[in-house]
C-alpha positions as CSV (number, residue, x, y, z in Angstrom):
1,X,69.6,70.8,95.8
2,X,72.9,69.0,96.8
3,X,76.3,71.3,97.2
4,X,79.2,69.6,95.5
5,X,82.1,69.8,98.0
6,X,84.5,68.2,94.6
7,X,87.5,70.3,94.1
8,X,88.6,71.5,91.0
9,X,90.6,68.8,88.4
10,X,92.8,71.7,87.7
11,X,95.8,72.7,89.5
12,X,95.5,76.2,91.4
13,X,97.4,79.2,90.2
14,X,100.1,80.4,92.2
15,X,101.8,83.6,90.5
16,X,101.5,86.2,88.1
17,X,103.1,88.9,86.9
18,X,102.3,92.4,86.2
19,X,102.9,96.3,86.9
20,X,101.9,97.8,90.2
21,X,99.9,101.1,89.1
22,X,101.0,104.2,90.9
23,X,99.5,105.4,94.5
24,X,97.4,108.5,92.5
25,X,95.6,105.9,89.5
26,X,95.3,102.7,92.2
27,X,93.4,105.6,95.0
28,X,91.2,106.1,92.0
29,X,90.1,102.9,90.9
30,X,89.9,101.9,94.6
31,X,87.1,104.2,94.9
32,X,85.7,102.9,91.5
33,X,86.0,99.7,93.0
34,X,84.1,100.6,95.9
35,X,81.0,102.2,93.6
36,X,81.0,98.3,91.7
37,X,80.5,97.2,95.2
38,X,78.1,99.4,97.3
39,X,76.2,99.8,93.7
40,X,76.0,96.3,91.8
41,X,77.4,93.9,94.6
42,X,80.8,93.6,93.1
43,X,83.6,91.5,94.7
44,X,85.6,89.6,92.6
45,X,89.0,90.9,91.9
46,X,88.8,93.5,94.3
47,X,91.2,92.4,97.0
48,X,93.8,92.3,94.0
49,X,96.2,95.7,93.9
50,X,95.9,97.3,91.0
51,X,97.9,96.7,88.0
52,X,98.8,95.4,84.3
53,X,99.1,91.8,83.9
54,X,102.2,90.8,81.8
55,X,101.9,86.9,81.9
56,X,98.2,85.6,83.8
57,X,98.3,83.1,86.6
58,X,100.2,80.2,86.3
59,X,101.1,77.2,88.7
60,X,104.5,77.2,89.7
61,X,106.3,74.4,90.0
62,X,107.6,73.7,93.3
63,X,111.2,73.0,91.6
64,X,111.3,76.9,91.3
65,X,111.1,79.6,93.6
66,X,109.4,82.9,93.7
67,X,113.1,84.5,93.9
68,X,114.4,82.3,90.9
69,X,111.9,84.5,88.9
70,X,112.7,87.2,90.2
71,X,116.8,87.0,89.4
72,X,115.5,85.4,85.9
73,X,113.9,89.0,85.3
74,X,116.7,91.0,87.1
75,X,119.3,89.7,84.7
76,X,117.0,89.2,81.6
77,X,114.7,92.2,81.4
78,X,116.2,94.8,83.1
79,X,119.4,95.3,80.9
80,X,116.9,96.0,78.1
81,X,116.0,99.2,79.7
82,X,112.2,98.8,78.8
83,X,110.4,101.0,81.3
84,X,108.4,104.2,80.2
85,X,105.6,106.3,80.5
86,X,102.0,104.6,79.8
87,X,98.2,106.8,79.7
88,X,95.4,105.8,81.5
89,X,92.7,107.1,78.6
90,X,89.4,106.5,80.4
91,X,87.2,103.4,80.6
92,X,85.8,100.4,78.7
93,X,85.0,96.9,79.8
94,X,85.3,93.1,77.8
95,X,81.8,92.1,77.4
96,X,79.9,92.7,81.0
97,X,83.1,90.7,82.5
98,X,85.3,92.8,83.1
99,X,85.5,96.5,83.3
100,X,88.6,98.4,83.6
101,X,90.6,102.0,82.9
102,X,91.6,101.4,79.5
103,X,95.0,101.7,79.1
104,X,96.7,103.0,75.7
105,X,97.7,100.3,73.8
106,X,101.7,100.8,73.0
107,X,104.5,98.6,71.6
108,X,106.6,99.2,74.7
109,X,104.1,97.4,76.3
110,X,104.2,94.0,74.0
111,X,107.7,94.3,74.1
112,X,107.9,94.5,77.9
113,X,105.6,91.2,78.3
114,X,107.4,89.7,75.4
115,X,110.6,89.8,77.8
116,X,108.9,89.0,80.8
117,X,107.3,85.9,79.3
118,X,111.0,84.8,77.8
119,X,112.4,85.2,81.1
120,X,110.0,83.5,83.0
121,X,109.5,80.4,80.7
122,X,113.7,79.9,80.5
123,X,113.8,80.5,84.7
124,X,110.8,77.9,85.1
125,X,110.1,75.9,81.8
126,X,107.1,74.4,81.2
127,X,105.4,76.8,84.1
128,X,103.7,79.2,82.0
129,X,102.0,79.3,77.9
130,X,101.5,82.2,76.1
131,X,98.4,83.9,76.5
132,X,96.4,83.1,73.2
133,X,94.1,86.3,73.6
134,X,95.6,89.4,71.9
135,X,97.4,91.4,74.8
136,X,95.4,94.5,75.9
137,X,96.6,96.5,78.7
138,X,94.4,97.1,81.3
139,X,94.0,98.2,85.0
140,X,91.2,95.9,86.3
141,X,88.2,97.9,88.5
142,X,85.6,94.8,88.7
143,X,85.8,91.5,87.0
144,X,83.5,88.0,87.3
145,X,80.7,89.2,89.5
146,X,79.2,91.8,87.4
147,X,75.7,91.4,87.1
148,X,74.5,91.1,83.2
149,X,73.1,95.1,81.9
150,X,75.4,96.7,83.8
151,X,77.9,97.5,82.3
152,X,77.1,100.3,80.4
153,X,75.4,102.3,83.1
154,X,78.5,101.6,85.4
155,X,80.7,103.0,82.5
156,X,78.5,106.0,81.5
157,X,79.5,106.8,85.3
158,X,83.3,106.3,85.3
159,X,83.7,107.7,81.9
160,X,81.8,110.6,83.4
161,X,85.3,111.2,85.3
162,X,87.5,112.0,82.8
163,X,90.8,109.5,83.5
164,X,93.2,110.8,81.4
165,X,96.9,110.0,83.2
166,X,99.9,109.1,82.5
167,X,102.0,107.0,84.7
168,X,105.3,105.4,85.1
169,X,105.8,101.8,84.0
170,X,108.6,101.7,86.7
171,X,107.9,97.9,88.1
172,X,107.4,94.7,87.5
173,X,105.7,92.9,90.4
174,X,105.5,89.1,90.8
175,X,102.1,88.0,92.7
176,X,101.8,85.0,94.8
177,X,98.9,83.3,95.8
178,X,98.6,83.4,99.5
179,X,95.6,82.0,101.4
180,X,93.8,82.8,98.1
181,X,94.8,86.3,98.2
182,X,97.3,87.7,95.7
183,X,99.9,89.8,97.2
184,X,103.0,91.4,95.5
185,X,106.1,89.0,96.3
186,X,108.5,90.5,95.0
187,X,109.0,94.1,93.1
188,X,111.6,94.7,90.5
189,X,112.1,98.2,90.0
190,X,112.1,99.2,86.2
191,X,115.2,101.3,85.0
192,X,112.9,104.8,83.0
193,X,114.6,105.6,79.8
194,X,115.8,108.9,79.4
């Protein structure tokens, strides 16, 4: 059977934006990570830090800059003082194609992407489109590669540990693509309300 060596029609995705989860919750999910591996084979996804996704990979024009986003959200989002605390309340999974820690759905959270996604689509127009799916925050353990039946078994197993935690949203990280490797860019700390 021939290989097709044809690249892909679309463009490739170059950044996306999200919130870095705390050292405790990312240690966690790292190890979950590693059972999705050693257990089912699981790759995809995994060389990504862990996080929320706020607006999902995009191309960026090569009019704009990394840093142009970053001063779009410095002076857009931050004044809005939209950081708070978020909970981790166990796991769950879309489908067998994703499985993740589930994280509480809250309206701080819409409202935080809402601004994110403003910013960035004024900073770099016609960049980035609104996600059509309905916004569920997540913290991503294995994605792509799962193999089909899993998925319950594997979360029988997570759930089995209990993550209940609250953390911080105290960030927002842009990713670039990098040798097809995301990698934090650039980290704008979020102001906590009081």
């Amino acid at each position: 059977m021939k290989q097709s060596n044809r690249k892909s029609p679309f463009p490739q995705q170059t950044h996306f934006i999200g919130v870095l989860a705390p050292d405790d919750i990312t240690l966690t999910l790292e190890d979950c990570r590693r059972y999705m591996n050693e257990t089912y084979g699981c790759k995809s996804g995994h060389a990504t830090p862990i996080h929320v996704t706020l607006v999902p990979p995009f191309l960026l024009s090569q009019e704009y800059t990394t840093e142009d986003i970053a001063q779009a959200i410095e002076c857009d989002v931050l004044p809005q003082n939209l950081g708070f605390t978020a909970q981790v309340d166990n796991f769950d999974a879309f489908g067998d194609r994703t499985l993740f820690a589930k994280v509480t759905a809250d309206a701080r959270w819409t409202a935080l992407r809402d601004a994110v996604f403003s910013s960035v689509y004024k900073a770099a127009p016609g960049c980035i489109q609104k996600d059509k799916r309905p916004f569920t925050p997540h913290l991503t353990v294995s994605n792509r590669d799962i193999p089909a039946g899993v998925t319950k078994d594997a979360l029988k197993v997570m759930n089995e540990m209990n993550l209940v935690e609250e953390f911080p949203v105290d960030n927002i990280t842009i990713f670039e693509r990098r040798k097809d490797v995301w990698i934090p860019a650039a980290s704008i700390e979020l102001p906590q309300k009081l």
